[in-house]
N, C-alpha and C positions, 0 to 999 in steps of 0.2 A: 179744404171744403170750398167749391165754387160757390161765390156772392152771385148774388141775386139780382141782374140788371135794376137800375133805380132809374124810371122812365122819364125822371125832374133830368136828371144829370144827362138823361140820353138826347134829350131834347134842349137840353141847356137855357131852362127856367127854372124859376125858384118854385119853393112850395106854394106860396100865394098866388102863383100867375093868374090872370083869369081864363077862361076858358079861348078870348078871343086872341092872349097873349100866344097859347099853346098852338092852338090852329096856324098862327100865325109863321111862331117856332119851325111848325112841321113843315111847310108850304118849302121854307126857305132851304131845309134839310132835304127834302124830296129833291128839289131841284139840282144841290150839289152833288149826290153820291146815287138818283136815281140810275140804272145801266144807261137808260136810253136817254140821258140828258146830255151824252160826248162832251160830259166835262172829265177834268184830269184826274177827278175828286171821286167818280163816280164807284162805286163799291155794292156789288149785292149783299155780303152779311152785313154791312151798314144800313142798309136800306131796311133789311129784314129786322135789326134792332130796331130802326126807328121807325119802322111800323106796329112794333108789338108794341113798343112805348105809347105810341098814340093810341092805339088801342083801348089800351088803360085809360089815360086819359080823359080822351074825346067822353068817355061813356062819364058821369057823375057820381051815378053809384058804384059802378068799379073804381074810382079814382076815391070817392068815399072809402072804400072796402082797403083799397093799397093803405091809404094813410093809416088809418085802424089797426092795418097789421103791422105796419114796421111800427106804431108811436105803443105796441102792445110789445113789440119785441124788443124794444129799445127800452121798456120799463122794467119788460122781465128781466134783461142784460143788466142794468142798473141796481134790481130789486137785489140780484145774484153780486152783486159787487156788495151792496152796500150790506147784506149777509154776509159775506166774506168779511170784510170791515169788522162790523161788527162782532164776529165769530171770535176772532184776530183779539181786539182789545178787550173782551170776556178774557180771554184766555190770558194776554197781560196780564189783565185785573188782576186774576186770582193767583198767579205765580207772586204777583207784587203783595198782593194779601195775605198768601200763604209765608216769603220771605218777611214781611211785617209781623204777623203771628209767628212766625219762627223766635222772632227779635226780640218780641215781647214777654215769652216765653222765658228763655234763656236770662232776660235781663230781669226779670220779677224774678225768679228763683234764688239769683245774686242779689236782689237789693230788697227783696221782701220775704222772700221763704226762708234762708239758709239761716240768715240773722235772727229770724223771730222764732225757728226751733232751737238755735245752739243756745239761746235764752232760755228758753223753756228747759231745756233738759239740761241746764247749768243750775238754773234755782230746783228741780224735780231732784239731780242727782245727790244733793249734800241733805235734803229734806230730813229720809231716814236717821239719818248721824244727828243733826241737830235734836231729832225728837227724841233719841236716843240717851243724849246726852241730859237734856234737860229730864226726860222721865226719872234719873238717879234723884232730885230732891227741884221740884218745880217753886219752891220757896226759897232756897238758895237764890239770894242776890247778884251772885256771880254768874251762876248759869244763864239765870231769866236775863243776867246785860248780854250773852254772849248769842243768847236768844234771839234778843231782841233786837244785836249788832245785824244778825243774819236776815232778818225780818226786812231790816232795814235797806240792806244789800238787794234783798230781793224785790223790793219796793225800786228802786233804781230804776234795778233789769227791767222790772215789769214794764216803766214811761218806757223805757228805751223800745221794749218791743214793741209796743204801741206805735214809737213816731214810725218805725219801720213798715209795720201792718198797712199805715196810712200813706207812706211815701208814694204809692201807685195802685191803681187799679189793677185786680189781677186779670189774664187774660180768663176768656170764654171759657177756655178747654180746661182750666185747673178751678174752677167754679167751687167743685166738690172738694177739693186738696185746702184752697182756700177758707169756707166755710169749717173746715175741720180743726185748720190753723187760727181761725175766729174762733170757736168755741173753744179750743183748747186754751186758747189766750183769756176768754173770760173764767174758765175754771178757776186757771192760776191765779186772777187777779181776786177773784170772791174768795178762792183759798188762803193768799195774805190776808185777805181783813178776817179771816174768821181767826186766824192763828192768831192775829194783834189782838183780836177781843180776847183771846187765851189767858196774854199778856198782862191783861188787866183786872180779871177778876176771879182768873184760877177754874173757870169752870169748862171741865174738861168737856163738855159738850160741843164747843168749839174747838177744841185741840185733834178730837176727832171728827170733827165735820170739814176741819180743814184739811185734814191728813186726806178724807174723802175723793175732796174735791180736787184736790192734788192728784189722787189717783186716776181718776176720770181725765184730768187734762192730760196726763201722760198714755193713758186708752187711746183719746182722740188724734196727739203727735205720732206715736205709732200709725195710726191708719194714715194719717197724710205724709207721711217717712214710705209708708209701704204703696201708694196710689204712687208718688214721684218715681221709685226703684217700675214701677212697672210701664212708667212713662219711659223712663229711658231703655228699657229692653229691645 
């Protein structure tokens, strides 16, 4: 693409000059490259440059008008760089955001999901059998200790899943997986204390209200077991 003669440079002054600078400029350019000046220097397409330059020039509102346009296309040039630029490190960003949220992802699954259902569905799976057991004579000494061993067990699991729940915020994306893994987790926990109160005064209203609640938090691990299997497809 041919540049655009720049009539400062043809005339060899700056953009400030004053007008008396420019005339001045031109006098002296006339003289070396005019034909009929029988200098060595003398050149018609020179001459014909450096008259179009003064041209420009000489006039104020034309010399207005030039600046205007190159200091508009020198912003446009610019404005298009600095979009580019910008375009450029958007698109970093989000590859760097997306590999962040990959990260985070992956590493809550390992330090906060995996932990806090194999909990859940370790205390969920012996549930049956214990209540099983204890239903043959819930008066029996022996049962209610072996009960209550288990109670105790699960009381453990429970803190443990808890520091894990809390170890990290989960990401954005598993919001829903999470909140399922929270209320699962509060089931199981209202479900121990209702089986302890069992424990203590035989009234099977609690033995069934835990068994419940148990139920319900193993509904809620299912659905966040089955949101993950669809994450990873």
């Amino acid at each position: 693409m041919t540049t655009k003669p720049n009539p400062y440079e043809t005339l060899g002054v700056s953009r400030s000059a004053t007008q008396q600078e420019i005339k001045a400029s031109y006098r002296q350019l006339v003289k070396r490259f005019h034909p009929d000046s029988h200098c060595d220097t003398a050149n018609h397409e020179d001459i014909i440059r450096i008259n179009a330059a003064y041209e420009i020039l000489k006039d104020r509102q034309r010399r207005q008008d030039y600046d205007q346009e190159i200091h508009g296309s020198k912003y446009r040039e610019n404005s298009r760089q600095e979009r580019t630029v910008y375009a450029q490190n958007q698109y970093r960003q989000q590859k760097q955001n997306e590999r962040d949220t990959d990260a985070h992802f992956h590493h809550w699954i390992k330090q906060v999901y995996t932990p806090v259902n194999q909990i859940i569905q370790q205390i969920l799976s012996a549930l049956d059998d214990e209540i099983d057991q204890l239903s043959a004579d819930p008066f029996d000494d022996e049962l209610m200790a072996d009960f209550q061993a288990y109670l105790n067990s699960c009381r453990r699991l429970f803190n443990q899943a808890q520091k894990h729940f809390r170890a990290m915020p989960n990401p954005k994306n598993v919001a829903a997986i999470a909140a399922n893994l929270y209320y699962a987790l509060n089931q199981v926990g209202d479900g121990i204390e209702e089986l302890e109160f069992f424990t203590l005064n035989y009234d099977e209203h609690y033995l069934h209200t835990g068994h419940e609640l148990m139920r319900i938090a193993a509904d809620l691990s299912d659905d966040a077991q089955e949101a993950i299997r669809q994450l990873f497809r």
